[in-house]
C-alpha positions as CSV (number, residue, x, y, z in Angstrom):
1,X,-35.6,-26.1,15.3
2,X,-32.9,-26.6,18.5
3,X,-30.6,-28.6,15.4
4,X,-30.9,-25.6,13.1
5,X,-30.1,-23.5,16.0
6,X,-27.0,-25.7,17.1
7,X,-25.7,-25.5,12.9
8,X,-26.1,-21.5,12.9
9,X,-24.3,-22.0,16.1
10,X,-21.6,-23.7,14.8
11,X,-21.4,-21.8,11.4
12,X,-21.4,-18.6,13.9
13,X,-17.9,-19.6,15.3
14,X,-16.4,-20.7,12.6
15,X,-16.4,-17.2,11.0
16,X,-15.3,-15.9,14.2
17,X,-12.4,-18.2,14.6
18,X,-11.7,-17.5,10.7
19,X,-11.9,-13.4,11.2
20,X,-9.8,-13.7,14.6
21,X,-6.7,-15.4,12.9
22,X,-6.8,-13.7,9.7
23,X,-6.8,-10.6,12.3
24,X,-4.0,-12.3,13.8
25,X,-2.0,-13.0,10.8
26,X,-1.7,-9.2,10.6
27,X,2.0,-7.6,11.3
28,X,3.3,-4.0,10.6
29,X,3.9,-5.5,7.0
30,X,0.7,-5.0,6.6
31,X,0.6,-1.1,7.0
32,X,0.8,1.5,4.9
33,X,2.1,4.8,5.4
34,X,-0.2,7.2,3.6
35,X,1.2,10.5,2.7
36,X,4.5,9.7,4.1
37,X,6.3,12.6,3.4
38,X,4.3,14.7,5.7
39,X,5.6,12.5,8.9
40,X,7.7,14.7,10.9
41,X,10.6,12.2,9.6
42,X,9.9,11.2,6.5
43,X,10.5,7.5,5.4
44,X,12.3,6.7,8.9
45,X,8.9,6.8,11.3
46,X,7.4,4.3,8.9
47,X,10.9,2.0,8.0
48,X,11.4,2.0,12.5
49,X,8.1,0.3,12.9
50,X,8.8,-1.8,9.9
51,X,5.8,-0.9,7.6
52,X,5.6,-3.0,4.6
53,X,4.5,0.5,2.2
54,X,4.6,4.0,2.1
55,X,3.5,6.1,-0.2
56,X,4.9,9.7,-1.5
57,X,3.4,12.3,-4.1
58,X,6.1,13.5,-6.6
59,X,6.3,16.6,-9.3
60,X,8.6,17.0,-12.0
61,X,9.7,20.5,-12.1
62,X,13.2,21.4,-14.2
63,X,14.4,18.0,-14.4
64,X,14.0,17.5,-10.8
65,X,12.1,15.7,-8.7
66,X,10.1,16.6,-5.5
67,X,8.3,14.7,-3.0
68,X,5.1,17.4,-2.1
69,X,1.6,17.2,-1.8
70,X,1.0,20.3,-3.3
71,X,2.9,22.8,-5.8
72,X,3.1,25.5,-3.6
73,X,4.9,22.8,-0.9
74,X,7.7,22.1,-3.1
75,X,11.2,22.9,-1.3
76,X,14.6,22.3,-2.6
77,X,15.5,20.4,0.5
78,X,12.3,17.5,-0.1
79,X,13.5,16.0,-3.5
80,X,13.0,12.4,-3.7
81,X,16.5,11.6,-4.1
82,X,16.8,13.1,-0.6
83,X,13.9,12.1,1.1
84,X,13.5,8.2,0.0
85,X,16.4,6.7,-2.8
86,X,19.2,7.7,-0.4
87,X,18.0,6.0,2.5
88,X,16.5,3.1,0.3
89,X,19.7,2.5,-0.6
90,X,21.7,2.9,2.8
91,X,20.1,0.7,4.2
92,X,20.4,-1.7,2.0
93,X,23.5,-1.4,1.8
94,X,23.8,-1.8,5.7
95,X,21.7,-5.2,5.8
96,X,23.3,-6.8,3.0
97,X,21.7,-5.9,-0.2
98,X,18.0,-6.2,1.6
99,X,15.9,-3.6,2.7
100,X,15.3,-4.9,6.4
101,X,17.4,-6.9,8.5
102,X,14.9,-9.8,7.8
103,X,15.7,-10.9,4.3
104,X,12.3,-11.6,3.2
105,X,10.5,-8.1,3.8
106,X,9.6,-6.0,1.3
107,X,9.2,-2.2,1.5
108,X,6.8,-1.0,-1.0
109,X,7.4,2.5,-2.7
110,X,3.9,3.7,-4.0
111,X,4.6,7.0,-5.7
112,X,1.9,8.7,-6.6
113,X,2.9,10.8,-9.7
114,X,0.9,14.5,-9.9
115,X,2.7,16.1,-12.7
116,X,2.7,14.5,-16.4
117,X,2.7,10.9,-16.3
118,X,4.6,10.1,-19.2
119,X,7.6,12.6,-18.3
120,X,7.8,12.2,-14.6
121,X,8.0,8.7,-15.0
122,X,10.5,9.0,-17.6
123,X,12.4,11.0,-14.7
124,X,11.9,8.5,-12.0
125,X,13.3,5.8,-14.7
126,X,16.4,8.0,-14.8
127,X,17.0,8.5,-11.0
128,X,15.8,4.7,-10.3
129,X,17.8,2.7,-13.4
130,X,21.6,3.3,-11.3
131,X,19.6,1.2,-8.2
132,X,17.8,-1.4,-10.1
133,X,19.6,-3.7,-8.2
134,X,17.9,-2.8,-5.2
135,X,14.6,-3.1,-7.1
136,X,11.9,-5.7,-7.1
137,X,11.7,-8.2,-8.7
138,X,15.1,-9.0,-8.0
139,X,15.7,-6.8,-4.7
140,X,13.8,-6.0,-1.6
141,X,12.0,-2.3,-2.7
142,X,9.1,-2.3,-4.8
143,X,8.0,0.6,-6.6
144,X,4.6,1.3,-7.7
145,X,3.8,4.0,-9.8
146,X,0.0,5.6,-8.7
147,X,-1.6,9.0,-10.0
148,X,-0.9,10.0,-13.4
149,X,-0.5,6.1,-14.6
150,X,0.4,5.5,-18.3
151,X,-2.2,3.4,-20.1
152,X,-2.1,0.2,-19.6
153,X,-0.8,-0.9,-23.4
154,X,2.2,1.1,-22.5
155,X,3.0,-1.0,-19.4
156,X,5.1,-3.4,-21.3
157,X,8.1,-0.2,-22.8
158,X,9.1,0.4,-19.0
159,X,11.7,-1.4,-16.9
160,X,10.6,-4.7,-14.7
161,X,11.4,-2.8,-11.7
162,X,8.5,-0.6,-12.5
163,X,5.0,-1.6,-11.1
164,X,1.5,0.2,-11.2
165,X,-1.4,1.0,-8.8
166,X,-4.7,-0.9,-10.3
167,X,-7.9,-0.3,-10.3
168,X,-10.4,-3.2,-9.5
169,X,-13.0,-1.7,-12.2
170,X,-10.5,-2.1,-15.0
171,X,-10.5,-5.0,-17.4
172,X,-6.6,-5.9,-17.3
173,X,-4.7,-8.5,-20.3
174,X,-2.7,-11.0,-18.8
175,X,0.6,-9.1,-20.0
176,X,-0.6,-5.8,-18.2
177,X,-1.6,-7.6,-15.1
178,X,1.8,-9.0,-14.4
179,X,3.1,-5.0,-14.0
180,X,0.3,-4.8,-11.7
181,X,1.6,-4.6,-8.3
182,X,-1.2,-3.5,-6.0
183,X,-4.9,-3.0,-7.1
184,X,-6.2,0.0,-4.4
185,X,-9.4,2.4,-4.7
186,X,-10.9,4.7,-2.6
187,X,-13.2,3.3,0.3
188,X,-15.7,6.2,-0.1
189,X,-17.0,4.1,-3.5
190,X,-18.2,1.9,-1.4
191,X,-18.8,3.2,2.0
192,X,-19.6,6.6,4.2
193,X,-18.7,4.7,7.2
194,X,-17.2,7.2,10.1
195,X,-15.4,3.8,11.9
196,X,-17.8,4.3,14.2
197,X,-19.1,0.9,15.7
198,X,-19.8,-1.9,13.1
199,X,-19.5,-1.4,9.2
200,X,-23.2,-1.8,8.0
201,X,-24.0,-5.0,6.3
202,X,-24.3,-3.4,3.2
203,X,-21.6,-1.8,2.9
204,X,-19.4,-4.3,3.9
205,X,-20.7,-7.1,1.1
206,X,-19.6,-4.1,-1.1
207,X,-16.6,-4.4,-0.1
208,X,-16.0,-8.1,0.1
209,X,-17.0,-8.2,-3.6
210,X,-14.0,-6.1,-4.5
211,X,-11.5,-8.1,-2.5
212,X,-12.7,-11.1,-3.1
213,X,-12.5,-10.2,-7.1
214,X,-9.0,-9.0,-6.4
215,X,-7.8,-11.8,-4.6
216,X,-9.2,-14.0,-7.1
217,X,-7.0,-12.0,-9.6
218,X,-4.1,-12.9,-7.8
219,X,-3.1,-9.1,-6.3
220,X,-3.6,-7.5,-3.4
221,X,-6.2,-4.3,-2.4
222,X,-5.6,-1.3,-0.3
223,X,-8.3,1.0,0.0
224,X,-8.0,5.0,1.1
225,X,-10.0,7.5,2.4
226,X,-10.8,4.8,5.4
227,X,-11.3,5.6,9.2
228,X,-8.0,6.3,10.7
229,X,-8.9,4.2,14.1
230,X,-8.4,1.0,16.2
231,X,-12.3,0.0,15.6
232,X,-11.2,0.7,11.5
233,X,-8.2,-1.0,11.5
234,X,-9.8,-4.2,12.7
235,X,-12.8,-4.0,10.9
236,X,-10.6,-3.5,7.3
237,X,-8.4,-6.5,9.1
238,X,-11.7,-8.9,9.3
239,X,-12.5,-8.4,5.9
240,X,-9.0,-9.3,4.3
241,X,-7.3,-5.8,3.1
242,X,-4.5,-6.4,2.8
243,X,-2.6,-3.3,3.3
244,X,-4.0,-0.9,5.9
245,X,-3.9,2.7,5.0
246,X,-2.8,4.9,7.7
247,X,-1.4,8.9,8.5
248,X,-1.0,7.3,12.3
249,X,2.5,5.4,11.8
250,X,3.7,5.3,15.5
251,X,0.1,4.7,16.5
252,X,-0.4,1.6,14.2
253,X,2.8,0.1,14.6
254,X,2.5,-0.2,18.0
255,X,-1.0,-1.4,17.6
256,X,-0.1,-4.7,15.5
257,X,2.9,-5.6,17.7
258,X,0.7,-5.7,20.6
259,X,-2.4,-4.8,21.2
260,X,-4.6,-8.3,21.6
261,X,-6.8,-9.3,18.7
């Protein structure tokens, strides 16, 4: 009995020491700006605490393109020319054709499309295709289209620069899978947790499932919907998400560049 107790012992700190450096790993390259557009500064309060994503809803409306969560939001001064591909592109510019001053971060663009996907992507193609340069899988912005995704069979007619938001349910071909550039899906699926003390058991197996099938796929999860708190963030840290979905940019930033873990 005292040797079984000493092994569950053991295997007890070993996950503990596991969880606390994968929770250590974790930088502001990790976070995800969720919504960004409705910051008070748009793109710039997630790019000043270096987040690795951020996400903006778009509409096509008479050949132009604006960032909005909702129609009746839509102003002429919030296109996404304005609000993200000119500063994409300044500062780029400014560090030397790469997004950050550290050459190997990555700024991921998830644009969640809400008007037809078929023409607004054609219209992002348009606005994108004079910046390709800039554009992953050669440059230091990635952009992956969410919402209103094409089919999958279709992934293949669009440029390389062109990435889409997965879903860990769906049955990919290898061909499709390489245009996949983040699998995500909502955390409600598999959860009702408030963030509230620990995730139940249950629930979090759930979850583990999913990542661990989308790891072994080779991609990386985010999940939405999820508690928007310290106790949250370290619980979806623990359990390998890999980026963490926030609408509290100043908050988290500071959070991973210094708070103990």
């Amino acid at each position: 009995m005292k040797s079984i107790l000493i092994l569950l012992s053991g295997i007890l700190v070993v996950m503990q020491t596991v969880t606390a450096q994968n929770i250590k790993s974790y930088t502001t390259a990790n976070a995800h700006s969720h919504n960004d557009y409705e910051q008070k500064r748009a793109f710039y309060d997630a790019y000043e605490q270096q987040f690795g994503s951020m996400e903006a809803d778009l509409y096509l409306v008479n050949d132009t393109l604006f960032v909005a969560h909702e129609m009746k939001n839509i102003s002429s001064k919030r296109t996404f020319q304005k609000l993200y591909l000119q500063p994409l592109k300044e500062y780029t510019e400014k560090n030397g054709g790469s997004i950050y001053p550290e050459k190997n971060q990555v700024i991921q663009l998830l644009i969640d499309l809400k008007t037809s996907g078929e023409e607004t992507l054609a219209a992002l193609v348009k606005e994108l295709e004079p910046h390709k340069d800039l554009l992953a899988p050669a440059g230091s912005v990635k952009i992956v289209i969410s919402g209103n995704v094409p089919d999958p069979a279709t992934f293949e007619k669009y440029p390389s620069y062109i990435f889409f938001d997965g879903r860990p349910e769906i049955t990919y071909t290898p061909s499709q899978l390489a245009r996949v550039g983040l699998i995500s899906q909502s955390f409600q699926i598999y959860s009702r947790w408030n963030g509230e003390g620990p995730l139940p058991e249950n629930q979090k197996k759930k979850v583990n499932s999913m990542i661990g099938k989308v790891h072994d796929m080779g991609k990386k999860v985010r999940l939405w919907a999820t508690p928007d708190n310290i106790n949250s963030w370290k619980t979806m840290m623990s359990l390998g998400v890999d980026y963490l979905n926030t609408d509290k940019v100043r908050e988290m930033g500071d959070y991973l560049r210094t708070a103990p873990r």
